[in-house]
N, C-alpha and C positions, 0 to 999 in steps of 0.2 A: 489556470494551472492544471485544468485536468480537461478532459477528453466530453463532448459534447452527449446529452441520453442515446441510449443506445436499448431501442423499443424492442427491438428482436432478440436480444440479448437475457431479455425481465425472464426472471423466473429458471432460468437454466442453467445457473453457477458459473457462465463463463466471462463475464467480463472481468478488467481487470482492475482490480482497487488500488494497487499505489499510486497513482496520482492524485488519488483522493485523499488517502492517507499521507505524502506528504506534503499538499496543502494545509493537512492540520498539524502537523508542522510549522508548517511559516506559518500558522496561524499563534501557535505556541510562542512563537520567538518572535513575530512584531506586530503582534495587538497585545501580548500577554505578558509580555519580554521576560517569557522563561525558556531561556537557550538551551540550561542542562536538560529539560525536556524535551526539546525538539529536537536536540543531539540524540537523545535516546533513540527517539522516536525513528531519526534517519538514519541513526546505526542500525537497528530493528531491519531495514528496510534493504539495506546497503549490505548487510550480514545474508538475510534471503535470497537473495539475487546472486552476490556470491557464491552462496552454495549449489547456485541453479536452481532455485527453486523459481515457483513464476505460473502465470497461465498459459495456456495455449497460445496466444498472441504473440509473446515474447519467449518462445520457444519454452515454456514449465508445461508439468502435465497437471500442477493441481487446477481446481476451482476455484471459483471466488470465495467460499466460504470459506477452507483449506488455509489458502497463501494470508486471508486475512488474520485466521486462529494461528498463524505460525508467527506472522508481524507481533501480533501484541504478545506472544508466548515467549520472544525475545526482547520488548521491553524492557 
């Protein structure tokens, strides 16, 4: 579910964490079988992208550290 390491990326704020974030998700909803949180969690996620937010990859101008503090700021 998510995107293979990416070594040139370490250390420089730009890779992009949703796919990481909503693996733990499905992680939430079928190892854990709590939906209403993984609902949250992919509203969170679904809500940011909406608003354009994102990193460079998929056209946002935040960082990784940024789009991550704004997912869980909308949980």
């Amino acid at each position: 579910a998510i995107h293979g390491p990416a070594p040139a990326l370490a250390g420089l704020d730009k890779a992009d964490p949703i796919g990481t974030i909503l693996s733990a998700a499905m992680m939430l909803r079928l190892s854990f079988d709590l939906g209403a949180e993984a609902e949250a969690v992919e509203r969170a996620v679904e809500g940011a992208l909406d608003d354009g937010l994102g990193t460079a990859d998929i056209g946002g101008t935040l960082g990784t550290r940024a789009i991550t503090d704004e997912i869980i700021r909308r949980i």
